[in-house]
N, C-alpha and C positions, 0 to 999 in steps of 0.2 A: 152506019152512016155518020159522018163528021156532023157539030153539032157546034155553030157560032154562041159563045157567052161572051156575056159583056162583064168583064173582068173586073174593069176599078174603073176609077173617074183620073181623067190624064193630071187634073190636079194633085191627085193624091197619090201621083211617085213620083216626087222631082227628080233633074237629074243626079244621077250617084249614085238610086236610092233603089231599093227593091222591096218585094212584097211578095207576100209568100199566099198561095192559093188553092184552096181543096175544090175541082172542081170535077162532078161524075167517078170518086174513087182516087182521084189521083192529086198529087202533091204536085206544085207547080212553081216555078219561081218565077215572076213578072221582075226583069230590071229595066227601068230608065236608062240608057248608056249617051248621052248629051242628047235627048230629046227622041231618040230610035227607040222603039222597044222590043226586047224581045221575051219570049218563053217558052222554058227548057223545065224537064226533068228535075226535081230539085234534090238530086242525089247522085254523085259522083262514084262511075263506075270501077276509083281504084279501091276506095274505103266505104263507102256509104254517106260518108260527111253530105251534110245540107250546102248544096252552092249557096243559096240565098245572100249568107253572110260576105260571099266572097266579092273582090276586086275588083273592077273594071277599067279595063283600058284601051281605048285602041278599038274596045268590039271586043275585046279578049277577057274573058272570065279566068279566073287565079282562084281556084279552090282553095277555100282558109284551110282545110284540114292538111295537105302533101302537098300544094303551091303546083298540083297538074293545071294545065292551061287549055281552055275553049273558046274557038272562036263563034261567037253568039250568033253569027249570021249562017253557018253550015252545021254547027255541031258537033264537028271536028274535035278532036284535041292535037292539039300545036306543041305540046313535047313531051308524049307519049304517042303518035299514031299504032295502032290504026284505032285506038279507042276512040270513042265519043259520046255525045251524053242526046237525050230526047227532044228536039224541036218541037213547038206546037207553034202553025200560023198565028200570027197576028195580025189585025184590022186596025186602024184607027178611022171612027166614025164620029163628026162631031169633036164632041169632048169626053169620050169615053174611047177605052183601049180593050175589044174584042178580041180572045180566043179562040179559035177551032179546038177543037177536042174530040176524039174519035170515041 
């Protein structure tokens, strides 16, 4: 059963900015994208590379390691399909930015 955590304080990812999160076993990347947040899988299913560091634009994650591209609202990869990388819901409650997590 899915399991809501309260991940970070919305203060502390501005936007541009990510944070990387170990939560129930699993790596997680939290990014700010102008105020949206989202969180994925923090490993790219061409190499392993850690998203965290990567680009954001548009909504679209740019893996620093091969520059594959994710759109952070489906999980998609936008030029490489049919790959893609792990979604986890996100809440915003108050001023804190909640996870799902199974």
């Amino acid at each position: 059963m899915p399991t809501l955590v309260r991940a970070a304080a919305i203060r502390d990812i501005p936007p541009g900015h990510s944070k990387v999160l170990h939560i129930h076993g699993r790596e997680i990347a939290l990014f700010n994208a102008d105020g949206a947040f989202y969180a994925v899988k923090n490993i790219c299913p061409h190499r392993g590379t850690s998203l965290d560091r990567g680009a954001v634009e548009n909504g679209v994650l740019t893996c620093p390691g091969h520059a594959w591209q994710f759109d952070l609202r489906t999980g998609d990869c936008v030029s490489h399909p049919p790959a893609g990388i792990r979604r986890y819901p996100v809440e915003i409650r108050e001023d804190a930015v909640w996870i799902e997590v199974p």
